[in-house]
Biopython code that builds the backbone (N, CA, C, O; Angstrom):
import numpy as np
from Bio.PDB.StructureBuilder import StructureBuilder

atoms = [
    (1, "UNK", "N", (-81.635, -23.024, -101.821)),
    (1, "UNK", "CA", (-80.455, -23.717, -101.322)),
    (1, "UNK", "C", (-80.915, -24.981, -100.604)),
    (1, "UNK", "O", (-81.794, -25.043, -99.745)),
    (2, "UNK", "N", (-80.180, -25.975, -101.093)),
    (2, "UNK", "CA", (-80.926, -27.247, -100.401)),
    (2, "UNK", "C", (-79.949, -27.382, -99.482)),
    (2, "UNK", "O", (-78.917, -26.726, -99.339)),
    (3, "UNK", "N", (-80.640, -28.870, -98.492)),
    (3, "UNK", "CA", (-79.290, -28.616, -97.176)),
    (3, "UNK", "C", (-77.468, -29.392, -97.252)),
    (3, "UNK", "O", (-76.541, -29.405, -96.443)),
    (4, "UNK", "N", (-77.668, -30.013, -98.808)),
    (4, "UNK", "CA", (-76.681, -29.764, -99.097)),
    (4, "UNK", "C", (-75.670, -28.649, -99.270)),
    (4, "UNK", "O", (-74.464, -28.897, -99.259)),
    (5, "UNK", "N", (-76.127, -27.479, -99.422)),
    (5, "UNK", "CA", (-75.272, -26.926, -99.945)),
    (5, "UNK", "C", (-75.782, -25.354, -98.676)),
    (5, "UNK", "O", (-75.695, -24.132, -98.795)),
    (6, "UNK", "N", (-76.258, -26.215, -97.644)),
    (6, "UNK", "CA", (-76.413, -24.888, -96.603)),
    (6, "UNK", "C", (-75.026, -24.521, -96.024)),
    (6, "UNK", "O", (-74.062, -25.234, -95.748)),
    (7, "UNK", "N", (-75.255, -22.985, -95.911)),
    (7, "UNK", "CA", (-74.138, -22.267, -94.960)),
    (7, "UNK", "C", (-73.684, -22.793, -93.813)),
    (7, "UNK", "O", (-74.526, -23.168, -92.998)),
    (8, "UNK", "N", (-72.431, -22.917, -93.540)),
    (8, "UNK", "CA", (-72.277, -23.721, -91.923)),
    (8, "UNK", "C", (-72.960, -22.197, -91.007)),
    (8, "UNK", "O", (-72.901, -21.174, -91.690)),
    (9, "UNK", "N", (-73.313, -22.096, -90.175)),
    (9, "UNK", "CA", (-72.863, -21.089, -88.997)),
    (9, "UNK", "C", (-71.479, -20.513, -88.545)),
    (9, "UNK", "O", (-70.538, -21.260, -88.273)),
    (10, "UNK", "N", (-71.415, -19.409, -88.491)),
    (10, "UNK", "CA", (-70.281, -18.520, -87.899)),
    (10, "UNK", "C", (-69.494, -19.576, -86.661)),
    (10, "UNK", "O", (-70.296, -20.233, -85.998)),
    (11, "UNK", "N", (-68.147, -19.748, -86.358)),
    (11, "UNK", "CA", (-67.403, -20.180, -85.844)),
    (11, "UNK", "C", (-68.170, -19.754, -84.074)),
    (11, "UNK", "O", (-68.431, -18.653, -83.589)),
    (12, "UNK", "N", (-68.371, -21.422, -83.391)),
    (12, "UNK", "CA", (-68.273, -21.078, -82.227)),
    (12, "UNK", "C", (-70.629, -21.051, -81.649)),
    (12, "UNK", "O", (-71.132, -21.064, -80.526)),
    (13, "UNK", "N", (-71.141, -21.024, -82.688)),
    (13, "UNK", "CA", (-72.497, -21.002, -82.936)),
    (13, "UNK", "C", (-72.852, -22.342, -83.837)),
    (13, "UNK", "O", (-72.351, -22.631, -84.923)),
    (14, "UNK", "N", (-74.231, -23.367, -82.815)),
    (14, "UNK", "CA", (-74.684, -24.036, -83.196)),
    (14, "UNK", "C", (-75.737, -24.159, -84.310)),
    (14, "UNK", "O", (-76.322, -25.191, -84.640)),
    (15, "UNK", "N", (-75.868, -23.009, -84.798)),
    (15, "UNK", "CA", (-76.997, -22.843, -85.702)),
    (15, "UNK", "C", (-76.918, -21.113, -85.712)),
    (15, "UNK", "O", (-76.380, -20.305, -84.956)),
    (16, "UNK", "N", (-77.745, -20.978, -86.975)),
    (16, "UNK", "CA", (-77.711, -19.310, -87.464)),
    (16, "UNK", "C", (-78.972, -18.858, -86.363)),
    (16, "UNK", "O", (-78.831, -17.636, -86.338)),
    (17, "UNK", "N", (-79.602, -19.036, -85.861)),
    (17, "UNK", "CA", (-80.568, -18.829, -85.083)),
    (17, "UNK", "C", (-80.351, -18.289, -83.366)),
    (17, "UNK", "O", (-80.871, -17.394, -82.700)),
    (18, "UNK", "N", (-79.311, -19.340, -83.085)),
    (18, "UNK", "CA", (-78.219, -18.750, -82.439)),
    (18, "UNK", "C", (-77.653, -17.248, -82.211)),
    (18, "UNK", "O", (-77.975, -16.223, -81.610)),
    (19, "UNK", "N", (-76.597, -17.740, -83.066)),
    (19, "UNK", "CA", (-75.981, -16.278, -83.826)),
    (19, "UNK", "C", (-76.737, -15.232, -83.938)),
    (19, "UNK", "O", (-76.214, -14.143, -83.701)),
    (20, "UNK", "N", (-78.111, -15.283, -84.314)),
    (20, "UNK", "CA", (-78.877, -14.033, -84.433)),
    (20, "UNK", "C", (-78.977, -13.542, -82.884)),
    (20, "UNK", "O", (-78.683, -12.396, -82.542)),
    (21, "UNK", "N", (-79.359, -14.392, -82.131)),
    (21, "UNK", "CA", (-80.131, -14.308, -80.785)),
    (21, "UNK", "C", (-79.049, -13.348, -79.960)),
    (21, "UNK", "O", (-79.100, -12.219, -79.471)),
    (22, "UNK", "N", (-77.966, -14.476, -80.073)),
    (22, "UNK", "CA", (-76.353, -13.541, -79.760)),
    (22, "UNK", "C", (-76.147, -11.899, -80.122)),
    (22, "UNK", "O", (-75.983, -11.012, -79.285)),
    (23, "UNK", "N", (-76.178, -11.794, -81.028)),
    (23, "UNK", "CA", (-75.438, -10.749, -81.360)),
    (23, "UNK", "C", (-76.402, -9.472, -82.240)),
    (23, "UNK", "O", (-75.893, -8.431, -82.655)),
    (24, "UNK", "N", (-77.800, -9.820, -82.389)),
    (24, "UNK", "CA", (-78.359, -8.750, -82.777)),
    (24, "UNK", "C", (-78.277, -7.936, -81.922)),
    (24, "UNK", "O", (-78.089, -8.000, -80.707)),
    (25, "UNK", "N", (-78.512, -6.729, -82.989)),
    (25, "UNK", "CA", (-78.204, -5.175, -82.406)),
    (25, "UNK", "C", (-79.147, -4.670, -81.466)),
    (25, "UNK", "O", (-80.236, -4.506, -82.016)),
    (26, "UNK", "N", (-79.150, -4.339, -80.172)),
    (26, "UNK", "CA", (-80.454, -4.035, -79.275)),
    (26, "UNK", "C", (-79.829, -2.293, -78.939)),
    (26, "UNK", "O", (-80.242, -1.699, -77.944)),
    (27, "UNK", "N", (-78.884, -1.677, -79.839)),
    (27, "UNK", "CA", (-78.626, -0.281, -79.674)),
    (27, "UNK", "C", (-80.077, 0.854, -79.921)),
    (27, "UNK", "O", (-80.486, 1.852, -79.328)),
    (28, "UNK", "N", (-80.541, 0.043, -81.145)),
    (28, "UNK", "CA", (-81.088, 0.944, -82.004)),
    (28, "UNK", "C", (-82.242, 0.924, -80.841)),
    (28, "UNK", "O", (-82.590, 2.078, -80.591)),
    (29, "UNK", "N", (-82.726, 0.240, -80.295)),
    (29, "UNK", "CA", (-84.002, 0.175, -79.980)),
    (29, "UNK", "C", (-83.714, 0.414, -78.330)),
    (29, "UNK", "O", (-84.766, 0.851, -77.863)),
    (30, "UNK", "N", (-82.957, 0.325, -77.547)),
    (30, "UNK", "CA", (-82.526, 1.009, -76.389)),
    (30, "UNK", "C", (-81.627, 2.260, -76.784)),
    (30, "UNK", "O", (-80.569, 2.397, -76.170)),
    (31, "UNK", "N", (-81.913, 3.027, -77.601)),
    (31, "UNK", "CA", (-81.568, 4.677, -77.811)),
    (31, "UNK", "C", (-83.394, 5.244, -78.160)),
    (31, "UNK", "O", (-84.157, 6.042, -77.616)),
    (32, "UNK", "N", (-83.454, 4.589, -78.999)),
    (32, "UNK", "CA", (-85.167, 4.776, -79.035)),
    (32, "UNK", "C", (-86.270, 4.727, -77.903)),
    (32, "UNK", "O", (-87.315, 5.373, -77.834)),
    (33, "UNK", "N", (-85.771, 3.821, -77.068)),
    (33, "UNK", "CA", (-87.002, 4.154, -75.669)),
    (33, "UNK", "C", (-85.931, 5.149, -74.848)),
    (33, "UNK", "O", (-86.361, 6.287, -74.655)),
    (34, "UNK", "N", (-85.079, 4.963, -74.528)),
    (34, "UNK", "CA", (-84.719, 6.006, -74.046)),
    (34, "UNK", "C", (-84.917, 7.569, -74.351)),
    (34, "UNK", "O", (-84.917, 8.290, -73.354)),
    (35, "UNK", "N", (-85.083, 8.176, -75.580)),
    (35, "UNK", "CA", (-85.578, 9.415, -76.136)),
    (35, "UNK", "C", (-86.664, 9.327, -76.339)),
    (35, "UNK", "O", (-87.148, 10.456, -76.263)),
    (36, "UNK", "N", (-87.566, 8.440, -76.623)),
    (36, "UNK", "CA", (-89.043, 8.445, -76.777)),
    (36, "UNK", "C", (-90.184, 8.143, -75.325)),
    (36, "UNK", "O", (-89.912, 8.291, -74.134)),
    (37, "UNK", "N", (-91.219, 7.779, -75.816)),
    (37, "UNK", "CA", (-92.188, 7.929, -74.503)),
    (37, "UNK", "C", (-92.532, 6.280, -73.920)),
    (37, "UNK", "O", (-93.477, 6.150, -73.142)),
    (38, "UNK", "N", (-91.726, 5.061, -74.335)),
    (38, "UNK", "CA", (-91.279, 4.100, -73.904)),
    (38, "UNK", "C", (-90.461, 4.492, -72.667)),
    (38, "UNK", "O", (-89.598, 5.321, -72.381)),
    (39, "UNK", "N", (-91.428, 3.087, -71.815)),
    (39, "UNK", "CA", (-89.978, 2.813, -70.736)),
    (39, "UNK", "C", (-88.513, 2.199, -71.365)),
    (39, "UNK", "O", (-88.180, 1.290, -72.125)),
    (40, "UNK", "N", (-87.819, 3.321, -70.530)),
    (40, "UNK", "CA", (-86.147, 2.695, -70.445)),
    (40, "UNK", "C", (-85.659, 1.103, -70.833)),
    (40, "UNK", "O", (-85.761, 0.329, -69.880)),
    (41, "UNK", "N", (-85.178, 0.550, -72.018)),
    (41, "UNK", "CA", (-85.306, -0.738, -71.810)),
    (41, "UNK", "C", (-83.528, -1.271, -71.594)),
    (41, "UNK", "O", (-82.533, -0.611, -71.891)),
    (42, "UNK", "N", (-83.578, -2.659, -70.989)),
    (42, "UNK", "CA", (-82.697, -3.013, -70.577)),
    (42, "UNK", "C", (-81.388, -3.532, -72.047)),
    (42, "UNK", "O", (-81.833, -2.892, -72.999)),
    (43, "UNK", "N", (-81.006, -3.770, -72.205)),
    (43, "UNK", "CA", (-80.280, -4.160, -73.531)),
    (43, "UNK", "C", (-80.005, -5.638, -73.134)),
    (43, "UNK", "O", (-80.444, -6.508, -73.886)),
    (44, "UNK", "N", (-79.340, -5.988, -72.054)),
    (44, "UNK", "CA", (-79.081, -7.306, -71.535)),
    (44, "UNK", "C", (-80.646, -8.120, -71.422)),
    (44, "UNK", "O", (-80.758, -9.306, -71.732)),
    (45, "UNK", "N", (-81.789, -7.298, -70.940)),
    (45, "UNK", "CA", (-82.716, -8.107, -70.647)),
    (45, "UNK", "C", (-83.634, -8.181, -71.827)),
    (45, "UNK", "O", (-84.625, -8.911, -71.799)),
    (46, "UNK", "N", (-83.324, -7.432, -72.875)),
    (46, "UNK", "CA", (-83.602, -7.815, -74.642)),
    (46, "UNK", "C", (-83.261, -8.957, -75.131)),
    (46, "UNK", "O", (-84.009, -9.647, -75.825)),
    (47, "UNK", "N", (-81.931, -9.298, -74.765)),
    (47, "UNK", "CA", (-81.641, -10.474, -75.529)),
    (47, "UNK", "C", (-81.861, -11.150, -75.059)),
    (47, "UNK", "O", (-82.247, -12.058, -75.795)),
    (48, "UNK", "N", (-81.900, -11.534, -73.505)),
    (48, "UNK", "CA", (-82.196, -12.399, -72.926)),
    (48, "UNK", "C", (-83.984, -12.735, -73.092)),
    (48, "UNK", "O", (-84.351, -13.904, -73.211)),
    (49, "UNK", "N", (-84.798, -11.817, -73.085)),
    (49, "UNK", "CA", (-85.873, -12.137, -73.908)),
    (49, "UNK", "C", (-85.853, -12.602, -75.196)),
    (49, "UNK", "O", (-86.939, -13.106, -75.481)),
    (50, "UNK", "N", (-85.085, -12.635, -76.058)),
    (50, "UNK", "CA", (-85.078, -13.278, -77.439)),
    (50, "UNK", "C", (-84.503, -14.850, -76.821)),
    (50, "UNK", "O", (-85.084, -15.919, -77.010)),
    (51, "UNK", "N", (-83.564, -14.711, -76.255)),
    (51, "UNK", "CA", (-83.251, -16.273, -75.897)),
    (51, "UNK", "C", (-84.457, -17.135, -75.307)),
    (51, "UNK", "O", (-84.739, -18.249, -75.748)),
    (52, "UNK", "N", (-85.102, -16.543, -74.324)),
    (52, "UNK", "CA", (-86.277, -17.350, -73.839)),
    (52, "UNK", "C", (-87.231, -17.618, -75.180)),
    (52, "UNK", "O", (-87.494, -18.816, -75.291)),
    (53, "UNK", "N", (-87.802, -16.794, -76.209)),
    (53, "UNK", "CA", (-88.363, -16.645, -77.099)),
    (53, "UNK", "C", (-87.749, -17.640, -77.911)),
    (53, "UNK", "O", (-88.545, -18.539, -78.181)),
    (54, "UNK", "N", (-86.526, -17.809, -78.433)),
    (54, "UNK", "CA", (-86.137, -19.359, -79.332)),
    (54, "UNK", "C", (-86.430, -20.846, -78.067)),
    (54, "UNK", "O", (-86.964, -21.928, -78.306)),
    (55, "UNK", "N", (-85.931, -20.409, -76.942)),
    (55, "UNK", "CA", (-85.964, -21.990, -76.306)),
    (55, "UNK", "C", (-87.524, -22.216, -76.369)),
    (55, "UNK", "O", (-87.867, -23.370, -76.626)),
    (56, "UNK", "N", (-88.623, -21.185, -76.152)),
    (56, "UNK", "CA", (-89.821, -21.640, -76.204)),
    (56, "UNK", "C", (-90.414, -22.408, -77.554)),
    (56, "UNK", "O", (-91.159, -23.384, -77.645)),
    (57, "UNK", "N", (-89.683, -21.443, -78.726)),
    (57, "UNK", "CA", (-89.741, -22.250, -80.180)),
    (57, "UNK", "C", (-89.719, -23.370, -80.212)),
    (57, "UNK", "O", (-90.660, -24.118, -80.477)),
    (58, "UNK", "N", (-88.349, -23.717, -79.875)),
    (58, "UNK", "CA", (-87.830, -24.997, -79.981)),
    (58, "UNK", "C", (-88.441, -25.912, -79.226)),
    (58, "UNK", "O", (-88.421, -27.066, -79.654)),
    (59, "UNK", "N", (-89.050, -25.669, -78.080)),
    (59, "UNK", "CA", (-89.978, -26.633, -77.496)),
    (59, "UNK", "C", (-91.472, -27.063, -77.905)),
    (59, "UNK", "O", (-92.106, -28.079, -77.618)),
    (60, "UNK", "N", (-91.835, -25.872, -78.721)),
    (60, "UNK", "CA", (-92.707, -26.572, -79.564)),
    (60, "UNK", "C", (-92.433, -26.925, -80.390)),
    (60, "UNK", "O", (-93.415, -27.492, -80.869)),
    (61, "UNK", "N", (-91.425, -27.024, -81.174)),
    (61, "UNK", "CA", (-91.040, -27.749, -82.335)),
    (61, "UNK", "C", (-90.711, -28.983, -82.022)),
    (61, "UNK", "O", (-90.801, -29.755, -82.976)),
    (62, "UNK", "N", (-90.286, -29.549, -80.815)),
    (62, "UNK", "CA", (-90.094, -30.974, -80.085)),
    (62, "UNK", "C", (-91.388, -31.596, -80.037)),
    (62, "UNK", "O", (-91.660, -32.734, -80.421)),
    (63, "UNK", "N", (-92.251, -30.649, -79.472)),
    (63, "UNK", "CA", (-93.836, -30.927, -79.048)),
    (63, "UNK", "C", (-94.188, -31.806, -80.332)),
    (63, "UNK", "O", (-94.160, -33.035, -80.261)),
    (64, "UNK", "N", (-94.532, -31.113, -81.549)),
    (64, "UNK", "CA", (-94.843, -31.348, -82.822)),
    (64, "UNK", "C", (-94.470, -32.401, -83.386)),
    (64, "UNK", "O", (-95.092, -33.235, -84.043)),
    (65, "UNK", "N", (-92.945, -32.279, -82.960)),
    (65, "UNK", "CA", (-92.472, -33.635, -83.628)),
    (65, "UNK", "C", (-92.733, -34.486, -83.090)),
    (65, "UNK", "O", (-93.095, -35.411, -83.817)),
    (66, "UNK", "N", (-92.743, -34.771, -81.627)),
    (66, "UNK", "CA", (-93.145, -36.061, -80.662)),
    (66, "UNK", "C", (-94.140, -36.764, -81.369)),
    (66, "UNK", "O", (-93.989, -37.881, -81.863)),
    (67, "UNK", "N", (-95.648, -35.753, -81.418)),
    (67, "UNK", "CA", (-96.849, -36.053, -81.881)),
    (67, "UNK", "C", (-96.720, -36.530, -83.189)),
    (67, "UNK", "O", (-97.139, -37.684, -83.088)),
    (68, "UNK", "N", (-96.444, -36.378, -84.191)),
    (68, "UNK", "CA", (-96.767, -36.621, -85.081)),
    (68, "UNK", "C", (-95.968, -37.432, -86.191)),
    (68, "UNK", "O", (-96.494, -37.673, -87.278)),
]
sb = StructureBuilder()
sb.init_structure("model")
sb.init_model(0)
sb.init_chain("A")
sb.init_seg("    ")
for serial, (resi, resn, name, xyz) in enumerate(atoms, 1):
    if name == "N":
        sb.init_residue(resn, " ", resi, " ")
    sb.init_atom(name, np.array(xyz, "f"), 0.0, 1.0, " ", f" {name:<3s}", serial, name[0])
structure = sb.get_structure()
């Protein structure tokens, strides 16, 4: 698919990358430490780790581009 003919993003989301960050599922994996021998994990502080995890992306992807 070239970027002509790319998907817009879901209503309300600047990009699909976004959207993922938003709204992936953090059930499966906070029912899983909770019954398993993992610490308890937070569900709010999951995604919010994925959010820090794209803004860090994206800052090297600025980095990169600056340079070069």
């Amino acid at each position: 698919m070239n970027s002509m003919n790319r998907l817009p993003p879901p209503s309300g989301y600047a990009n699909w990358l976004d959207f993922a960050v938003e709204t992936f599922d953090t059930r499966g994996l906070w029912v899983e430490a909770m019954f398993g021998e993992s610490e308890p994990l937070d569900r709010d502080a999951m995604r919010e780790a994925a959010r820090e995890e794209l803004v860090r992306l994206r800052e090297a992807a600025r980095r990169h581009d600056a340079s070069g």
